[in-house]
C-alpha positions as CSV (number, residue, x, y, z in Angstrom):
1,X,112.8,107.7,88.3
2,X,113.2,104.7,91.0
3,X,116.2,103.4,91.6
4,X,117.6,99.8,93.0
5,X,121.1,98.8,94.1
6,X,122.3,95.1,93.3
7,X,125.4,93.3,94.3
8,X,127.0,91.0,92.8
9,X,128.0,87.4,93.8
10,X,130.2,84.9,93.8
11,X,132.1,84.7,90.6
12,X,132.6,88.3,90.3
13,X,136.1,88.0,92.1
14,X,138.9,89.3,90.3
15,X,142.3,89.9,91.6
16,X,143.2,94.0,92.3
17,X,139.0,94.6,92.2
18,X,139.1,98.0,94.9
19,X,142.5,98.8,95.1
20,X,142.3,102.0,92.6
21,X,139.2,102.9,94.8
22,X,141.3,102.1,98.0
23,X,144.5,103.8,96.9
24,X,142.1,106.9,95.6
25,X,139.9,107.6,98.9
26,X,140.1,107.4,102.3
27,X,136.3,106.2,102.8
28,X,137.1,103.2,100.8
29,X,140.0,102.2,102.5
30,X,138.6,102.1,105.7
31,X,135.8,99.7,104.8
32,X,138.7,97.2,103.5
33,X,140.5,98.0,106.8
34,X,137.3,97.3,108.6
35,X,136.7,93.7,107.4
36,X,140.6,93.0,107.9
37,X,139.8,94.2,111.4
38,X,136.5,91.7,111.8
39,X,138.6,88.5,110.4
40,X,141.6,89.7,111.9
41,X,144.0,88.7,109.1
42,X,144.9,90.6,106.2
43,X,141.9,89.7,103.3
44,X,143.2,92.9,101.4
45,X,146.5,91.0,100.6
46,X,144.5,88.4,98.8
47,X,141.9,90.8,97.2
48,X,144.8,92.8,95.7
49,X,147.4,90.7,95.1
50,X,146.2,87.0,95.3
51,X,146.9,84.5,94.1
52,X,143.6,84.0,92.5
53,X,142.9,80.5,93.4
54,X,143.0,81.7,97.2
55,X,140.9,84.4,96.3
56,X,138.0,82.3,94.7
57,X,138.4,80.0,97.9
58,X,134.5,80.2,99.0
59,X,135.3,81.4,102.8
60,X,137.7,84.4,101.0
61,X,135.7,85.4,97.8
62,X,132.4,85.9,100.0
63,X,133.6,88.6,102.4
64,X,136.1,89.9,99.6
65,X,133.0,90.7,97.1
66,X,131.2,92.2,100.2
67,X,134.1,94.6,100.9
68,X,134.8,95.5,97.4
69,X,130.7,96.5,97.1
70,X,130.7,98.9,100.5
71,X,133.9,100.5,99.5
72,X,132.5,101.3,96.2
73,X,129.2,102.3,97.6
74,X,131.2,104.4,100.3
75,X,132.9,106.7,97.2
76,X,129.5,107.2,95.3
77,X,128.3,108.6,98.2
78,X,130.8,110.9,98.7
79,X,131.9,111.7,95.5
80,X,128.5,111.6,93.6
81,X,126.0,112.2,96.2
82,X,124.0,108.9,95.6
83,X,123.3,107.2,98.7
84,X,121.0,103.8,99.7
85,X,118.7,106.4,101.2
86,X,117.9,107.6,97.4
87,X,116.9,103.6,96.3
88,X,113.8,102.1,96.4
89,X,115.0,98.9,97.1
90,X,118.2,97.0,97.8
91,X,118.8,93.0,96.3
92,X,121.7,90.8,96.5
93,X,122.3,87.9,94.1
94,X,123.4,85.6,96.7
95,X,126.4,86.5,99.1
96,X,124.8,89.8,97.3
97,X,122.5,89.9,99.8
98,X,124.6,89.9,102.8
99,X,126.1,93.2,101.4
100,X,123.1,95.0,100.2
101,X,121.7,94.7,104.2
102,X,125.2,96.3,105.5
103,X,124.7,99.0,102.8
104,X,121.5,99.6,104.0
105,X,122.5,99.5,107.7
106,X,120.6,96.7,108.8
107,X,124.0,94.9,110.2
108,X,127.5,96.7,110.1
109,X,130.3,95.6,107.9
110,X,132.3,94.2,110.4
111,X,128.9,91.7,111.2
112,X,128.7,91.1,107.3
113,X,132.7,90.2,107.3
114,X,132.2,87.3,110.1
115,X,128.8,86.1,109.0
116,X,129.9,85.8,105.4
117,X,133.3,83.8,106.1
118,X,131.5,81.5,108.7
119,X,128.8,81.2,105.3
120,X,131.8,80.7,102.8
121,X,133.3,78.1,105.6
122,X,130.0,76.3,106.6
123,X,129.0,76.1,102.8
124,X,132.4,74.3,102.0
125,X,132.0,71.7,104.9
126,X,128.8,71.0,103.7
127,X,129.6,68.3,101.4
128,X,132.7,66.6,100.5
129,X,134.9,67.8,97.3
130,X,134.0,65.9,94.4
131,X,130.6,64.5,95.7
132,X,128.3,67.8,94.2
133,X,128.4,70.0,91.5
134,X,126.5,72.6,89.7
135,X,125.9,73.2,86.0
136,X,124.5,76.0,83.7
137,X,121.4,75.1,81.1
138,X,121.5,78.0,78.8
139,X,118.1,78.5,76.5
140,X,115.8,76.4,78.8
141,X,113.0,78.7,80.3
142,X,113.1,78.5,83.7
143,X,109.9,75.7,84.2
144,X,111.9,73.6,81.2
145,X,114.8,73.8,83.9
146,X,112.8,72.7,87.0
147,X,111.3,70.1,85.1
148,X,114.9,68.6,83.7
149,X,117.1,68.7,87.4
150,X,113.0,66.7,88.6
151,X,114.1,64.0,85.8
152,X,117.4,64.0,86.6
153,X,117.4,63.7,90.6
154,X,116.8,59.7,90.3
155,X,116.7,59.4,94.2
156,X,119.3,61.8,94.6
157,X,119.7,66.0,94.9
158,X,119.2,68.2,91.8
159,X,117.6,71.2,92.7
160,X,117.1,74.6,90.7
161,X,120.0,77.1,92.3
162,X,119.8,80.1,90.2
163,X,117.2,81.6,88.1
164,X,119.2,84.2,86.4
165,X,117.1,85.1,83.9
166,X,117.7,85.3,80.2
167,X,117.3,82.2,79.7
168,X,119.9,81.1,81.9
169,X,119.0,78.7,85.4
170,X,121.8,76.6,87.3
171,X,120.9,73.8,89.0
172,X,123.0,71.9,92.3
173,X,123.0,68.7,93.6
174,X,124.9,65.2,93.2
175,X,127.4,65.3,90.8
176,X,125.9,62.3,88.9
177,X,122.3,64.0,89.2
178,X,124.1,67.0,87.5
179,X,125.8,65.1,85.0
180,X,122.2,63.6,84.2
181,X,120.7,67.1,83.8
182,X,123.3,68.2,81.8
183,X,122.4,65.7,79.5
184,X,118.7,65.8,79.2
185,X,119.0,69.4,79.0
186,X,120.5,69.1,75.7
187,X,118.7,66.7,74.7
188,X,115.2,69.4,75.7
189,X,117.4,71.9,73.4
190,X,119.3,73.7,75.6
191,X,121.8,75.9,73.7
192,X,124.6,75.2,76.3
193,X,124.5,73.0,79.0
194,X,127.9,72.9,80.7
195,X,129.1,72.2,84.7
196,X,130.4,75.6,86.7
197,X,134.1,75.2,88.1
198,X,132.6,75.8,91.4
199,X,134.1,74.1,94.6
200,X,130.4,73.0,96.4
201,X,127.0,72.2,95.3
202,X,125.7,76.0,96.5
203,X,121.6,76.3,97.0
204,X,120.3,73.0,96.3
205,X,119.3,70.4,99.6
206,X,122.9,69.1,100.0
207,X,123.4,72.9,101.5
208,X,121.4,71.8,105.3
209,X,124.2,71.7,107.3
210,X,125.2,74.8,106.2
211,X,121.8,75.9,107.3
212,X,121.9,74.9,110.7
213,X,125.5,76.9,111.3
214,X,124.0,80.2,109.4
215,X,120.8,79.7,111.8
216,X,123.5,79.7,115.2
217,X,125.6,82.7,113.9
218,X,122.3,84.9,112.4
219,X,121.1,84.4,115.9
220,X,123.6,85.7,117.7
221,X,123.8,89.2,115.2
222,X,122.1,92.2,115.7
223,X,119.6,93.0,112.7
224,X,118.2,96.0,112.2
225,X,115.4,96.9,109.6
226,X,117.1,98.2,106.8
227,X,116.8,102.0,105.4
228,X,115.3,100.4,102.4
229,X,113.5,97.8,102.0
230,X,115.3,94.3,100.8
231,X,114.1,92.2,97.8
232,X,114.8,88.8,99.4
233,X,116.1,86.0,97.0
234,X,114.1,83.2,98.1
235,X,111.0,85.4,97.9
236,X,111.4,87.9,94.8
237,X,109.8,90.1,97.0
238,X,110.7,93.1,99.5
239,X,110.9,93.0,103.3
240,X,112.2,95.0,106.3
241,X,111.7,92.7,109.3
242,X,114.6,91.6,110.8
243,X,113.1,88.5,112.1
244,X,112.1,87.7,108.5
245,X,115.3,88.7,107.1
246,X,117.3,86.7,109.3
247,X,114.9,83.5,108.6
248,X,114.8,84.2,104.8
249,X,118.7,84.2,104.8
250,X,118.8,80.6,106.7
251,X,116.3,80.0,103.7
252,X,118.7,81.3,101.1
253,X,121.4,78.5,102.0
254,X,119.5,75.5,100.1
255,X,116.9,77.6,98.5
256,X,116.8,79.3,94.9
257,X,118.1,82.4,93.8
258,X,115.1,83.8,92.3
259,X,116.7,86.9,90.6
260,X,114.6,87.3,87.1
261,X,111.8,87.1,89.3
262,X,113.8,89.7,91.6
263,X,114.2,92.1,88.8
264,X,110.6,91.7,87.3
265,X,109.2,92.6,91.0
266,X,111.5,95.6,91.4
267,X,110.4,96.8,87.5
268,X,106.9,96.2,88.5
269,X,107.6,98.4,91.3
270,X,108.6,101.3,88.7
271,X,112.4,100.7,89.1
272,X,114.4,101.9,86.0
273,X,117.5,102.4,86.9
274,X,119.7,99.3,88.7
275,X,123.2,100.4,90.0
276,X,125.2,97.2,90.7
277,X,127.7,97.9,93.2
278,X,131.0,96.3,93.8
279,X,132.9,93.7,91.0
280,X,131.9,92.6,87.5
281,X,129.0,93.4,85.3
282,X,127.0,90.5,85.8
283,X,123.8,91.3,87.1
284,X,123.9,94.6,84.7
285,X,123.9,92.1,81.7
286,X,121.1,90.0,83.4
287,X,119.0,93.2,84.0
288,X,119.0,94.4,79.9
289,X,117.8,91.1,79.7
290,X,114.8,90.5,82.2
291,X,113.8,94.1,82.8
292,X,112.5,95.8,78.9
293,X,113.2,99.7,79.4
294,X,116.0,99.5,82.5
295,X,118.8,100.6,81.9
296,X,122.0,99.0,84.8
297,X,125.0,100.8,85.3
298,X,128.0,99.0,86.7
299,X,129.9,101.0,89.9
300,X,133.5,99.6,90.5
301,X,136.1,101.9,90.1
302,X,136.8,105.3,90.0
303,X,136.2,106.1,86.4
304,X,132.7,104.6,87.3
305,X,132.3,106.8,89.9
306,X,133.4,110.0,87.4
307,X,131.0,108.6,84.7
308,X,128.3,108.7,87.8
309,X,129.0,111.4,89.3
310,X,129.0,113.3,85.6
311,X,125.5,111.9,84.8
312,X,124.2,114.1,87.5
């Protein structure tokens, strides 16, 4: 049986996610004490006690999300003897993959940390508050989706984002692009169309100045080919170079999220079993969906880590 670890991205942020891991084992504590170290502030005082509106903040949530998933990856190695080593492949749905390259050692957590608040910081700058948005079509296949944010663009920026699978593809750009989609998509059908309370239009063109500032601090970071091989989001398929990965993540900024294709590759690749590591049970949902036969177990706290550990 093959396994994959996932982690989760932004949205996943709850207030308290880690603590019962933190306040239960060492190993996990020092991976929140380790980012606090790299940003040299106190990101555990938002993570655990809020309030939740600074946590979602993009430039807090990002390397929140990526220390919540390497504490929790740190304890199921300890505890249940599961380690990256034991996956075939490691993916990341977005900020996702920043952590699923530390838990595979090709940058350190410390690295992850800096490069994911200069991300969270660079993506907010990108485009002024109220100018883009993003929005959900729910019940559109994926081509459907494309087709609607191609009508709906007029001159302006509405790009498919996320390709989540299950019938579910966001789509960035202009606010009044998005708007536009939101319409046509119900008119095409759509079971819900609806915009995201997000704070920036994330992976759609708008994202290029964000680009250039991840291109400038990737290039300045040490990356080292990973102990297993990474499923890349822009290309739904797996790589180890670091060159590559460090292009593919400039990529990643204004590019598509191409998980359902992510997850069909890594089934086609005889992956059963996809642990998602770190907050929420998103991508564990999205896999019952795409992958027919896979089963996803979520890995966040410590009764996770029993349930784990129990399963053998």
């Amino acid at each position: 049986m093959a396994i994959a670890f996932t982690f989760p991205g932004q949205g996943s942020q709850v207030v308290g996610m880690g603590k019962a891991l933190a306040d239960a084992f060492p190993v996990a504590q020092a991976v929140f004490e380790e980012v606090d170290a790299a940003l040299g502030e106190k990101l555990t005082d938002i993570i655990w006690a809020g309030p939740a509106e600074t946590l979602t903040l993009t430039e807090n949530a990002q390397p929140a999300l990526m220390a919540v998933s390497i504490a929790t990856l740190r304890v199921l190695e300890s505890e249940a003897g599961i380690s990256v080593s034991d996956a075939k492949f490691v993916a990341g749905h977005s900020l996702g993959e920043y952590s699923a390259l530390a838990a595979a050692g090709a940058f350190s957590v410390s690295d992850a940390a800096k490069l994911l608040r200069t991300r969270g910081r660079a993506m907010q700058k990108a485009v002024p508050v109220g100018v883009g948005a993003m929005a959900a079509l729910l019940g559109l296949d994926y081509e459907a989706a494309v087709t609607t944010a191609r009508e709906a663009a007029q001159g302006q920026v509405c790009d498919p984002a996320n390709d989540n699978g299950g019938g579910q593809v966001v789509v960035s750009g202009n606010k009044e692009a998005v708007d536009r989609a939101v319409e046509i998509a119900r008119g095409k059908g759509a079971k819900r169309a609806m915009l995201l309370p997000v704070s920036a239009p994330f992976h759609c063109s708008l994202m290029k100045p964000a680009a250039d500032v991840m291109a400038d601090a990737l290039s300045k970071v040490t990356i080292n080919r990973p102990a297993v091989p990474l499923v890349s989001n822009v290309l739904a398929s797996a790589i180890d170079d670091p060159d590559e990965i460090r292009r593919r993540l400039i990529e990643q900024v204004t590019g598509t999220v191409r998980w359902r294709e992510s997850v069909v590759y890594m089934a086609g690749e005889g992956v059963t079993k996809f642990f998602e590591i770190g907050a929420g049970k998103v991508l564990t949902g999205l896999v019952k969906r795409i992958a027919d036969g896979a089963t996803g177990v979520s890995v966040g706290s410590p009764a996770d880590i029993a349930a784990v550990k129990a399963a053998g």
